[in-house]
C-alpha positions, 0 to 999 in steps of 0.5 A: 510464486509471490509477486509484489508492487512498488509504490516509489517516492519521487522527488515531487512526491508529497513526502520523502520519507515514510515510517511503517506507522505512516503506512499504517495510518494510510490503511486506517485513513482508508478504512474510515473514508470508506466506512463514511462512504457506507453510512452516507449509501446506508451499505456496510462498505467498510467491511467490503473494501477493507476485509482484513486485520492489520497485524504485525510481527515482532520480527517485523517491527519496523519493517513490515507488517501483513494485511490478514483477511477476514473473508474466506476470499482474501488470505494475506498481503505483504506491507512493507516499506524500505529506501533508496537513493534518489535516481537524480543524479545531482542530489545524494536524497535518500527516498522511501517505497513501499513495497506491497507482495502477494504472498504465495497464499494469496488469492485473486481477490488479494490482488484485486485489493492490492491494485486498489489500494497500490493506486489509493497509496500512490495518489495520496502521496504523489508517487510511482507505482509499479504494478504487479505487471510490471507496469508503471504509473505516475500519480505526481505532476511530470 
């Protein structure tokens, strides 16, 4: 059964709004600071922390998009981004998430890169992020 992680902007968050090529970039900006950190330990961490290919669907445009993996280990994440309005009663703000599911193909490994890179997103932005448990965690200052 596919599960998925929400990655919630608040008020304080960095941004408000998110487009499919904001998140986009977010996963390009990951794989080059990860690559770095494997030229700098002379290691090909690139390929270990980022084992996909972002792929998009003309259905999707917009929308969604999915991580495919490379890896015998990893098969697919879900990417997708959409909006709501703002849990503070006094103003009318519409803010964005992202929601991140695991498909039914997805393997232990999958999840174990969604956690990674659910907390990286929400950091980044400054957001909340409810996890695949349920759990929630804040990354913005309360």
């Amino acid at each position: 059964m596919a599960s998925s992680a929400y990655i919630k902007l608040v008020p304080k968050s960095k941004k408000k709004t998110l487009t499919i090529d904001d998140v986009k970039e977010l996963f390009h900006y990951y794989k080059d600071i990860t690559s770095k950190t494997g030229q700098q330990l002379s290691w090909q961490y690139e390929e270990s922390s980022f084992p996909y290919m972002i792929k998009e669907n003309p259905e999707g445009a917009g929308k969604w998009f999915y991580l495919k993996g490379i890896e015998d280990r990893y098969k697919m994440i879900l990417v997708g981004i959409g909006s709501q309005p703002s849990e503070n009663g006094e103003d009318e703000e519409t803010l964005s998430y992202i929601q991140i599911t695991l498909h039914d193909q997805s393997t232990h490994g999958d999840k174990g890169k969604a956690n990674e890179y659910c907390k990286f997103i929400a950091k980044k932005l400054e957001a909340e992020l409810q996890l695949f448990t349920g759990k929630v965690m804040y990354f913005y200052k309360r």
